[in-house]
N, C-alpha and C positions, 0 to 999 in steps of 0.2 A: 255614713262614711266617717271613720275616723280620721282627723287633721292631723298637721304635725303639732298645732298645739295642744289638741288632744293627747298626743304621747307627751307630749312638755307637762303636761297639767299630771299626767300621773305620775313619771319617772320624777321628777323632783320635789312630788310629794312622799317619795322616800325614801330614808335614810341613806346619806351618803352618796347619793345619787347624784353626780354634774353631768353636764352639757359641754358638748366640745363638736369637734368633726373627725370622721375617720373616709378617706377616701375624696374632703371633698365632701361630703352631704352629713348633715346633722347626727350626732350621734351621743350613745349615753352609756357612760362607767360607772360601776360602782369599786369605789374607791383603788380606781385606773383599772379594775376590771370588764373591759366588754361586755356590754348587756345589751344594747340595739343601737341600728344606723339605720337612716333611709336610704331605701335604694337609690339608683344612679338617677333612674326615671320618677321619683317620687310619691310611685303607686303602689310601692310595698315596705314593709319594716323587717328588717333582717333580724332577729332576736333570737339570744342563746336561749335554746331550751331542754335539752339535755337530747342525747340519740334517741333515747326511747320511746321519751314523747313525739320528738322531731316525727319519728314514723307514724303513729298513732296519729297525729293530725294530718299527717297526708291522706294516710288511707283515710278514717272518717271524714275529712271535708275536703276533699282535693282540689274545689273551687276558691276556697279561701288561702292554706296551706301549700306550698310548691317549696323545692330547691331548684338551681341549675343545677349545670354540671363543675361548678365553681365552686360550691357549697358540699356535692357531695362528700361523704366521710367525715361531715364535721357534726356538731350538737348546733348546728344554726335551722333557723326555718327562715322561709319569707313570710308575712303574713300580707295577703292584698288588703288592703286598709280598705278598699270599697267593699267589701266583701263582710266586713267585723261588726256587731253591733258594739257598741261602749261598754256592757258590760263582761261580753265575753273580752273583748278588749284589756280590759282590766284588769281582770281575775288573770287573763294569762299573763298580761305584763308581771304582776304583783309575786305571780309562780316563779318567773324568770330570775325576778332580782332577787328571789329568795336562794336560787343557786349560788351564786357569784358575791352575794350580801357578805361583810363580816357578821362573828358572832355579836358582836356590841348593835353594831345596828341592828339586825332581827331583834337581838332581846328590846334596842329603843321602841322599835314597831308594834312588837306583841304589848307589851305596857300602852301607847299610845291608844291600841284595840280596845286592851283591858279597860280604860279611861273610858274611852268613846262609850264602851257600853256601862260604866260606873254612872255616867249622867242620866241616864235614863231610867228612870223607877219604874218598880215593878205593879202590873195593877192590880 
């Protein structure tokens, strides 16, 4: 089960990324743009992920993946956080921010990546 510090531990390990609230329950912008909030009830993450995927994750995991009828016609999904392992957790957070990201933070990111993998020798 992913926590809210679970989403804290990823969103603010990336660029541009704060914490604040919208509605009332935790939530996360990249640089004031909308990128996820916890639902009312705290059992899902509302997260921009564009229309297309939005459908695509419903249809393949409908258990994890839902909107209300509040959500429809937007690029939002809910994600049930008991339902995520961490790493699919991640990769789709990481997808998210890269919507709404500026261009400076992505390029900060991809350079951070490039690093991350410069430390490691090759065998």
């Amino acid at each position: 089960m992913i926590t809210l510090d679970d989403v804290r531990e990823v969103a603010t390990s990336l660029p541009g990324v704060e914490e604040g609230t919208s509605y009332g329950t935790p939530a996360f912008r990249a640089r004031q743009k909308f990128l996820a909030r916890v639902s009312d009830d705290g059992a899902a993450l509302v997260l921009k992920v564009g229309e297309i995927e939005q459908r695509y994750l419903i249809e393949a995991e409908p258990e994890t993946y839902y909107i209300t009828p509040h959500y429809a016609g937007t690029s939002l999904v809910l994600v049930r956080l008991a339902q995520i392992d961490r790493a699919a957790f991640d990769d789709l957070f990481v997808r998210s921010w890269r919507l709404v990201a500026s261009k400076r933070d992505l390029a900060t990111y991809t350079q951070h990546l490039k690093g991350s993998t410069d430390d490691h020798p090759s065998s």
